[in-house]
C-alpha positions as CSV (number, residue, x, y, z in Angstrom):
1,X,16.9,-51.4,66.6
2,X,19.3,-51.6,63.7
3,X,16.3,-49.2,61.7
4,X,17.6,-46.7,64.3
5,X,21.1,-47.2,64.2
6,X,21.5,-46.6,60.1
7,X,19.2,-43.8,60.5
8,X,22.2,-42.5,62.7
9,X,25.2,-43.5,60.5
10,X,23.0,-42.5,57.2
11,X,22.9,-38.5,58.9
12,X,26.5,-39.0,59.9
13,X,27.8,-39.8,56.8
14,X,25.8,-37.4,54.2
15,X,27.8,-34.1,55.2
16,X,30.6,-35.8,54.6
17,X,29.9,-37.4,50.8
18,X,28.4,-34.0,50.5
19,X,31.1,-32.0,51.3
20,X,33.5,-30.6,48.1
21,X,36.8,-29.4,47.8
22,X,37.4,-28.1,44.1
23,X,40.7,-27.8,42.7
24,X,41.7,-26.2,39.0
25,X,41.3,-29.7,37.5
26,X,38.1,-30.3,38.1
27,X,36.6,-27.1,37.1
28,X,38.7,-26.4,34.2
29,X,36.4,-27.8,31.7
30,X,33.4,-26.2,33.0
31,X,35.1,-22.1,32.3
32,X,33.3,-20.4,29.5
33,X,36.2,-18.9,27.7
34,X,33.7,-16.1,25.8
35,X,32.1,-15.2,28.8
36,X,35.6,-14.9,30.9
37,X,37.0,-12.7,27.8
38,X,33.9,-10.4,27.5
39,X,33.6,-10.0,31.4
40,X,37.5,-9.2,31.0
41,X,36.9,-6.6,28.0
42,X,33.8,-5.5,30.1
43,X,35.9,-4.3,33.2
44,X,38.9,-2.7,31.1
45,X,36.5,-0.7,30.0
46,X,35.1,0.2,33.0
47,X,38.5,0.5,34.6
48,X,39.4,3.1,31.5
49,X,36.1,5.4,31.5
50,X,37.1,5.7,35.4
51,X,40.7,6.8,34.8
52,X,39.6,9.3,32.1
53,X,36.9,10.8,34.2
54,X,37.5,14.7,35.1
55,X,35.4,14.4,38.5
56,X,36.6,12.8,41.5
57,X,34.8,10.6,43.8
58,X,34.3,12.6,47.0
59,X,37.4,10.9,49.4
60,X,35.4,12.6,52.6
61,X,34.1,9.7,55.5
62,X,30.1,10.6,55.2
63,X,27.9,10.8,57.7
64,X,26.4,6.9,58.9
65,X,23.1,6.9,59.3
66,X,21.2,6.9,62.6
67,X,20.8,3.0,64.1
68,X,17.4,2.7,64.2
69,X,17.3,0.6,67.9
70,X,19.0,3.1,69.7
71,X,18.7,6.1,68.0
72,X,22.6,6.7,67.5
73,X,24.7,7.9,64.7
74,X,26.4,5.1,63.1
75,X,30.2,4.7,63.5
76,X,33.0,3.9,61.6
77,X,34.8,0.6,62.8
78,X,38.3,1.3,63.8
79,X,41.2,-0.1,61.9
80,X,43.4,-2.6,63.6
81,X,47.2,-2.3,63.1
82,X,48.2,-5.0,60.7
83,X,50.5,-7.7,62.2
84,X,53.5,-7.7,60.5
85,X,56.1,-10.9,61.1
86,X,56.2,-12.6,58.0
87,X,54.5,-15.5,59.0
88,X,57.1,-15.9,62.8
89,X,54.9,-16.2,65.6
């Protein structure tokens, strides 16, 4: 019977060792500075090749595809209005 029993308290108690919260301490050491400053260089660039392009990205919806269970054209989801109250209920 108490075979049975840790079986039990063994599965109740893994998720929980298991479970991780990380904060900015413990994850500080393991930040590759060189790869954080070429990803950084990597993306400026990007971010400046974009801004000096003379073509625009085309700003029109396109069309969704067709769902293939039903046959339908896709649809865009609607936009909810954003709720606004600074936090007051």
């Amino acid at each position: 019977m108490e075979n049975n029993l840790d079986g039990v308290v063994k599965r109740q108690i893994e998720p929980i060792i298991g479970f991780h919260l990380h904060t900015n301490r413990d994850t500080y050491d393991k930040i590759v500075f060189d790869d954080v400053q070429k990803n950084v260089i990597l993306t400026a660039i990007l971010a400046y090749k974009a801004s000096e392009d003379p073509s625009f990205f085309n700003r029109e919806k396109s069309v969704l595809p067709l769902i293939p269970f039903t046959g339908q054209p896709g649809k865009w989801p609607t936009p909810n209005p954003p709720t606004r109250k600074g936090g007051v209920n």
